[in-house]
C-alpha positions as CSV (number, residue, x, y, z in Angstrom):
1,X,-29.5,38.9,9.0
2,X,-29.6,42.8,8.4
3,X,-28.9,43.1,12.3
4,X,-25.7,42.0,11.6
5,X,-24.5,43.6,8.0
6,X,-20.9,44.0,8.9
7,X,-18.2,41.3,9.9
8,X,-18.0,43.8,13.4
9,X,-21.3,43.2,14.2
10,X,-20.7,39.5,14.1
11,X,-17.3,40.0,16.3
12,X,-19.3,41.8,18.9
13,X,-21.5,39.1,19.2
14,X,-19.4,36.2,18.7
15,X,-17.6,37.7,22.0
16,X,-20.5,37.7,24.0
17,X,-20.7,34.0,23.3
18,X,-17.4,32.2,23.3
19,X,-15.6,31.7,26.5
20,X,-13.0,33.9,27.0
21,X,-10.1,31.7,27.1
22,X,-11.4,30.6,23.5
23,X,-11.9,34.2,22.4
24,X,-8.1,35.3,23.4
25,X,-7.2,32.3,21.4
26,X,-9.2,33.6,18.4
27,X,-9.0,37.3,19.1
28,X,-5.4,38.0,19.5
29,X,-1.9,38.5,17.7
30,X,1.4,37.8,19.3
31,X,3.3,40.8,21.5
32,X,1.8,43.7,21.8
33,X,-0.7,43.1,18.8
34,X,1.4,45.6,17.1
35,X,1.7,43.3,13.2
36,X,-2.3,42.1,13.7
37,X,-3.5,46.0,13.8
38,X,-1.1,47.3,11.4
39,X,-2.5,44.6,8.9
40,X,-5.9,46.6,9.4
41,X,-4.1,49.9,9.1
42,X,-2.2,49.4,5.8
43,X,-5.4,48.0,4.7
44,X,-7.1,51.5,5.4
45,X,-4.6,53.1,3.6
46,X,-5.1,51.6,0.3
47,X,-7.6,53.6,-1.7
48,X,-9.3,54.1,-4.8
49,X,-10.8,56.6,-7.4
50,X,-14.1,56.2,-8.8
51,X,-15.2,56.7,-11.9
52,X,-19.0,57.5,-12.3
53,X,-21.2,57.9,-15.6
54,X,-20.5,54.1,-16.4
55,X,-24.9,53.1,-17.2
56,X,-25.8,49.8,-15.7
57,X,-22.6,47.5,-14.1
58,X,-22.9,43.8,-13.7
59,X,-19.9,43.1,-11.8
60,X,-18.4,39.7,-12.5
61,X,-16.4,37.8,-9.5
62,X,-16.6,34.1,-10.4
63,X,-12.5,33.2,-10.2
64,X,-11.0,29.9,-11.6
65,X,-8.2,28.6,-9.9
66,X,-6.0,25.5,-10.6
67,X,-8.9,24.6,-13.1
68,X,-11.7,25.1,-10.5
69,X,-14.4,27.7,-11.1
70,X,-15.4,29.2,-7.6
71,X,-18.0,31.4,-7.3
72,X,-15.7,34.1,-5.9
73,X,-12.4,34.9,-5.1
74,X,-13.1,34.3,-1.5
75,X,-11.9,31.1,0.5
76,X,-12.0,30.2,4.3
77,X,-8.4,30.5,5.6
78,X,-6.9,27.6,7.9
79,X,-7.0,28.2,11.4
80,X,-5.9,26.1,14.4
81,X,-8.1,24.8,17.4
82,X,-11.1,25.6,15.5
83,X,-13.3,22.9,18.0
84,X,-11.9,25.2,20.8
85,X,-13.9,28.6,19.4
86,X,-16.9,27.2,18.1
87,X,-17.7,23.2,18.5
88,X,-17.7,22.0,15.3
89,X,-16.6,24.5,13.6
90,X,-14.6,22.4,10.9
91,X,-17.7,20.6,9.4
92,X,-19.6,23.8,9.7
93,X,-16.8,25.8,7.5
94,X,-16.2,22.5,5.3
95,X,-20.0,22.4,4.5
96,X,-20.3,26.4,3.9
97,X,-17.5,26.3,1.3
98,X,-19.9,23.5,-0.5
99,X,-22.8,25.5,-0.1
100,X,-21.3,28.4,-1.6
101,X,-18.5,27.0,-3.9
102,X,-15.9,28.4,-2.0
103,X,-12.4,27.2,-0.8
104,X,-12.4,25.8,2.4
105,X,-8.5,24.7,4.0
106,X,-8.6,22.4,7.1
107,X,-5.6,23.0,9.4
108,X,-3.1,19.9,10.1
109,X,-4.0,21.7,13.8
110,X,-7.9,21.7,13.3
111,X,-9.2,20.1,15.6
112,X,-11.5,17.2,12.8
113,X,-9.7,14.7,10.8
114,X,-9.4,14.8,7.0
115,X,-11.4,12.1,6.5
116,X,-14.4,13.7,7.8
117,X,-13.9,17.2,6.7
118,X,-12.8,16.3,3.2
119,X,-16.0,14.4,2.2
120,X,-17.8,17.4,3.8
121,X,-16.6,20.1,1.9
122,X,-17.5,18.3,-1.3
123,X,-14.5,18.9,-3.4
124,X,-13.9,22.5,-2.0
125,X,-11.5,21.0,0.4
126,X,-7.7,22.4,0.6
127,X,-5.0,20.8,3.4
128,X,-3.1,22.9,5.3
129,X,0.0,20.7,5.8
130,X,2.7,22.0,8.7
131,X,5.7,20.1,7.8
132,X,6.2,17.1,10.0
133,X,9.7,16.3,11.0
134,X,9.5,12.5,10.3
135,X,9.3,11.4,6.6
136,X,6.7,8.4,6.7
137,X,4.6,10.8,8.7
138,X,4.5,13.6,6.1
139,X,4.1,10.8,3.7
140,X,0.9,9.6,5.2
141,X,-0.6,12.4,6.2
142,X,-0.3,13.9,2.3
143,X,-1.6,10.5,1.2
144,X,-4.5,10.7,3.7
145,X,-5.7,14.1,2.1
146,X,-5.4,13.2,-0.9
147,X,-7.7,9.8,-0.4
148,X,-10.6,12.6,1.5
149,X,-10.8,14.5,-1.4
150,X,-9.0,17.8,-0.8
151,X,-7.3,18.8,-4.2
152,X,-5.1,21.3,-3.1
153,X,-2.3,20.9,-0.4
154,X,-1.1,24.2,0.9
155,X,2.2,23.7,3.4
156,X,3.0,26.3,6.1
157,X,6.3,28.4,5.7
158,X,5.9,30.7,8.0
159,X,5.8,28.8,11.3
160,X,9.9,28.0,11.9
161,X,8.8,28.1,15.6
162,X,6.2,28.8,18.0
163,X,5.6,33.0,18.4
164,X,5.2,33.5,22.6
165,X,1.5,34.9,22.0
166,X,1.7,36.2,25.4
167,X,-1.9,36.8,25.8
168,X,-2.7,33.5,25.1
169,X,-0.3,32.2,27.9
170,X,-2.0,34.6,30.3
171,X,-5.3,32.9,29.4
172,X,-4.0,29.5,30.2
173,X,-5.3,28.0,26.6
174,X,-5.0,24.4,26.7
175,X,-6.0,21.6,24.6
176,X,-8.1,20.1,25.6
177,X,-9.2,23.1,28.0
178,X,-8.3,21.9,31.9
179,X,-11.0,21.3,34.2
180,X,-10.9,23.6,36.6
181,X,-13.2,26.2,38.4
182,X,-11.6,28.6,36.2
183,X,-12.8,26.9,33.1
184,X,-16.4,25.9,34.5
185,X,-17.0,29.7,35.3
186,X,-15.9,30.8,32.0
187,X,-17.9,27.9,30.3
188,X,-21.3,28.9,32.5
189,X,-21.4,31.9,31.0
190,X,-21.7,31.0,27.2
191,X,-24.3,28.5,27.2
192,X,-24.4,27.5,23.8
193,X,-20.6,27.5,23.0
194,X,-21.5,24.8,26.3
195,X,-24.3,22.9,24.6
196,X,-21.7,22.7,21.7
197,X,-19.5,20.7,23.8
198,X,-21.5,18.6,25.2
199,X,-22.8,17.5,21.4
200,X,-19.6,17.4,19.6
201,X,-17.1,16.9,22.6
202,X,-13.9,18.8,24.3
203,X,-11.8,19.9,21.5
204,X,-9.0,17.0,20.1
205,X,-6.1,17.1,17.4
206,X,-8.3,14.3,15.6
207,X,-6.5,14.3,12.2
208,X,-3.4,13.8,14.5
209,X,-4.5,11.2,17.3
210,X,-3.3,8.1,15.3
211,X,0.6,9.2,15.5
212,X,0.3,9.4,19.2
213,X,1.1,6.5,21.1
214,X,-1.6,7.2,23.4
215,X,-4.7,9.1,21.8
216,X,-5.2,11.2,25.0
217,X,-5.0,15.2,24.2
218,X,-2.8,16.1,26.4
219,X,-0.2,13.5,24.5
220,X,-1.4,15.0,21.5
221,X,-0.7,18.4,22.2
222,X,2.5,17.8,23.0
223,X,3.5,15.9,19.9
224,X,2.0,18.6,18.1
225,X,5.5,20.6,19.3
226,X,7.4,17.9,19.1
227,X,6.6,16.9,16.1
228,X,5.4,20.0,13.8
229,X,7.1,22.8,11.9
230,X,11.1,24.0,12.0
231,X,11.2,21.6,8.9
232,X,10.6,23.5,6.1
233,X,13.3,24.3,3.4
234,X,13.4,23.9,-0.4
235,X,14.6,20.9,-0.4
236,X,11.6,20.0,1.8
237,X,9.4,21.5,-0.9
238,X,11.0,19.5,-3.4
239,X,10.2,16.4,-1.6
240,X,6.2,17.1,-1.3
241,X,6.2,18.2,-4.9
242,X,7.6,14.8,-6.2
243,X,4.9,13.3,-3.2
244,X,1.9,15.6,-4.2
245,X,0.1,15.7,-7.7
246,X,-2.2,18.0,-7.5
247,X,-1.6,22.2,-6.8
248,X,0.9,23.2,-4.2
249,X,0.6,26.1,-2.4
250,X,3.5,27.6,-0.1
251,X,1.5,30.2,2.2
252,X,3.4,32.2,4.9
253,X,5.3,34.2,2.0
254,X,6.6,38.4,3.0
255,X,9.9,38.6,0.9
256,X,10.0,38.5,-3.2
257,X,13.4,36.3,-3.4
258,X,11.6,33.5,-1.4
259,X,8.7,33.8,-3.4
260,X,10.6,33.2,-6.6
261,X,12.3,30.4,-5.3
262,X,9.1,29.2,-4.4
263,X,7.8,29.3,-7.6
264,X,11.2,27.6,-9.0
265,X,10.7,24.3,-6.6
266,X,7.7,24.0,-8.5
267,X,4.9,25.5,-5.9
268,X,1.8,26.6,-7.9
269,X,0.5,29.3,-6.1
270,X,2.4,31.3,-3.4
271,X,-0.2,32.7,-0.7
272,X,1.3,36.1,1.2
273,X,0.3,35.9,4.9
274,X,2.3,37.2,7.8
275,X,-0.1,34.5,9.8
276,X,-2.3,37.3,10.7
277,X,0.1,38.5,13.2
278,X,0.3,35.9,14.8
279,X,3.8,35.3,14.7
280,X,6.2,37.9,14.9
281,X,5.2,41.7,15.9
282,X,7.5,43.2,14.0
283,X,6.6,41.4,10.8
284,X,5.9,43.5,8.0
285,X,1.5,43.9,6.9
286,X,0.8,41.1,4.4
287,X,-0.7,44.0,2.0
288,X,2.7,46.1,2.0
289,X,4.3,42.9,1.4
290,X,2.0,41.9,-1.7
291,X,2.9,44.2,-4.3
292,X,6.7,43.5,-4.5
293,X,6.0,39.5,-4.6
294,X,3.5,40.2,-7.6
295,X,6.0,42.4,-9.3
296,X,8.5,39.9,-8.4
297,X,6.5,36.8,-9.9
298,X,5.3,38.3,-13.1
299,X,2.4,36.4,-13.3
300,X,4.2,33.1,-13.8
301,X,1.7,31.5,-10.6
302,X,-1.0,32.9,-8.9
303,X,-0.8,34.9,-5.9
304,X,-2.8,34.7,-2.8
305,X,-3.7,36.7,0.1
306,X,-4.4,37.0,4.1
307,X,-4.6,38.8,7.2
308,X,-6.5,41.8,7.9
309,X,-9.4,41.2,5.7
310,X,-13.0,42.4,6.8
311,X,-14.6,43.1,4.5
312,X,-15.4,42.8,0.8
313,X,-13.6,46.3,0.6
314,X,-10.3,44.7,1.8
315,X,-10.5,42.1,-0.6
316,X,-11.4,44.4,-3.7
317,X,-8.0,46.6,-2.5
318,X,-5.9,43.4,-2.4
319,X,-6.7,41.8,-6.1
320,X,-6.1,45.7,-7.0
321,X,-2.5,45.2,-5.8
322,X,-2.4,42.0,-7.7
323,X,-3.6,39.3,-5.8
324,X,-5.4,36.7,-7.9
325,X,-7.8,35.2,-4.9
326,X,-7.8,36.1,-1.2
327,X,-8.9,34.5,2.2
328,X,-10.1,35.3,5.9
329,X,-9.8,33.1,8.7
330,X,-11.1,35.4,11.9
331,X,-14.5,36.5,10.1
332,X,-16.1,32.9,9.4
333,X,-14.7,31.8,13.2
334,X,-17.1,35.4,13.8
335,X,-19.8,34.4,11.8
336,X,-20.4,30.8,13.8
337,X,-19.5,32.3,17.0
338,X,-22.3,34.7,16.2
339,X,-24.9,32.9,15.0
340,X,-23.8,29.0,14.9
341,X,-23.9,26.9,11.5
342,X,-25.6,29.4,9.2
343,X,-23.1,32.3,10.7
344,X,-20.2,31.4,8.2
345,X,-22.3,31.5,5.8
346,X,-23.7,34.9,6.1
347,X,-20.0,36.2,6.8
348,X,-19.4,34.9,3.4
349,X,-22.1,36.8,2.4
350,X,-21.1,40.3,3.8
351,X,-17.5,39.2,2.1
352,X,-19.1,38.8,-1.5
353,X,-21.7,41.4,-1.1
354,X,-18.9,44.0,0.0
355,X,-16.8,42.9,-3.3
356,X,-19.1,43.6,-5.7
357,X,-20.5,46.9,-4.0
358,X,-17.1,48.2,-4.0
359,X,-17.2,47.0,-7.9
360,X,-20.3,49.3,-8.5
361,X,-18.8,52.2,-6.9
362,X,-15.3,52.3,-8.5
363,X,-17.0,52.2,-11.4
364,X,-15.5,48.0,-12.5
365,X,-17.2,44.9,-13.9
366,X,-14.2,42.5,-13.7
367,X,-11.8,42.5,-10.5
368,X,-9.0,42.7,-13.5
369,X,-10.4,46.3,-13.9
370,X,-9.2,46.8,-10.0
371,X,-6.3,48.1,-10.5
372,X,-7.3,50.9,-12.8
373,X,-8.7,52.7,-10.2
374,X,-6.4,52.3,-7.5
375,X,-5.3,56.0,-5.9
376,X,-2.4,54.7,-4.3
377,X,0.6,53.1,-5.8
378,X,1.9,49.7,-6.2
């Protein structure tokens, strides 16, 4: 894999193989792209001084969370329409979190069903839960993930509405992609994205299909909007928690008063995301925003991180700031755009591998020790 050491270098090629209506989908914030590059910008910013003469490091990264022990601090963000990118891209990501002892969150919007993701991420599985408007449907679908095995339900704050995503409306993205010369030229040109299809089928809402009074896609899509988000309040959260045993994560979270209330409606983890700008352009980077919610918090729950990440470098600088476990959702969509089922895996790899390189050359053996060495202020 050393021709492709670097998340980029999987981007590049994962471009040259998805469809480009796929790729916009994938590829692209909301507006201008203003909030998705300034998460890689503040990221840049944060820096750190190294301290040399330290003898031999072993630089530890194993991270337990909500009793779990993974083998990093490194988990597979949800992302929507994954069977749109790459075809079968949920099994692929749920099986590479087994392989490597990793986090893995399926997307209510994925395009697999929990009960066949779940038993393939072996116990690594996390459920991404936008709040469904009707009660018996948000009671089902909890009970559903639970019975597949994912331990940890994480529910979407930061969705109150669809964003415009302009670019995505100029490329015509449907679900499932409409037949049309435009699509069949565009599909003719990434062969194996093709072959993909034809194996695994046109993209569906599967973990969805069973609400719908008629399982077509089309329907589906458009209960998805019906149906989906514009719920969410703290009484809302009080409702899963009574509903939902196990860890509760609120992800979506920018401002330090929410995140507090969060915590005081009983969530167990708060994750900071600003959806990787894919919501609202003017929305501030999820790395500016994560040092005032960890101040804010005090350590009572963990915190968790998003959007920007590319490396093992980004993740070292965000559990410096005080994030206790961080995830990427664009680089494994990379990785199996690039180089099919094994490609998540090696993106993982570059992940880790950057972590504890950074490690070595701060001068750290614990990601606790982070912080010391930060050059730039919380």
């Amino acid at each position: 894999m050393d021709s492709y050491p670097a998340i980029s270098d999987l981007e590049a090629r994962a471009k040259k193989r998805i469809p480009s209506f796929a790729w916009v989908y994938l590829e692209s914030g909301t507006g201008d792209d203003v909030a998705r590059d300034h998460n890689r910008t503040a990221l840049d910013a944060v820096r750190f001084r190294p301290q040399f003469l330290k003898g031999p490091l072993a630089p530890s990264i194993e991270t337990t969370l909500f009793g779990v022990t993974y083998a990093a601090p490194i988990g597979i963000a949800p992302v929507g329409l994954t069977g749109l990118i790459w075809p079968g891209a949920d099994a692929m990501l749920a099986q590479t979190a087994a392989r490597n002892t990793i986090p893995y969150v399926l997307s209510t919007v994925g395009t697999e069903a929990p009960e066949v993701a779940g038993p393939n991420a072996q116990g690594m599985g996390w459920f991404q839960l936008y709040p469904p408007r009707d009660d018996d449907m948000r009671t089902d679908m909890v009970d559903r993930a639970k019975a597949s095995g994912f331990t940890t339900l994480v529910v979407t704050a930061d969705v109150p509405a669809p964003s415009r995503r302009e670019r995505q409306r100029k490329a015509q993205i449907r679900v499932p992609p409409s037949i049309g010369p435009r699509l069949i030229a565009a599909s003719a040109l990434r062969p194996s994205w093709s072959a993909g299809i034809v194996r695994h089928g046109l993209p569906r809402f599967r973990g969805l299909e069973q609400y719908v009074d008629s399982a077509s896609m089309k329907n589906t899509a458009g209960f998805v909007g019906a149906n989906l988000g514009g719920t969410l309040s703290f009484e809302y959260l009080d409702a899963l928690r009574n509903q939902w045993d196990g860890p509760l994560v609120v992800k979506g979270i920018l401002d330090p008063d929410d995140a507090v209330q969060c915590r005081d409606h009983g969530a167990d983890a708060v994750w900071v995301s600003n959806h990787g700008g894919r919501q609202l352009d003017g929305a501030i980077a999820s790395i500016d925003a994560l040092g005032p919610i960890v101040d804010a918090l005090d350590g009572a729950v963990p915190v968790l991180f998003d959007s920007g990440i590319r490396d093992g470098l980004d993740i070292a600088r965000a559990l410096a700031l005080g994030a206790d476990f961080c995830f990427a959702g664009r680089p494994f969509l990379f990785g199996l755009g690039a180089l099919g089922e094994n490609g998540a895996s090696h993106a993982y790899e570059i992940l880790r591998e950057g972590l504890t390189t950074t490690m070595h050359q701060v001068g750290v053996e614990s990601v606790s020790e982070l912080e010391r060495r930060l050059a730039t202020s919380r």
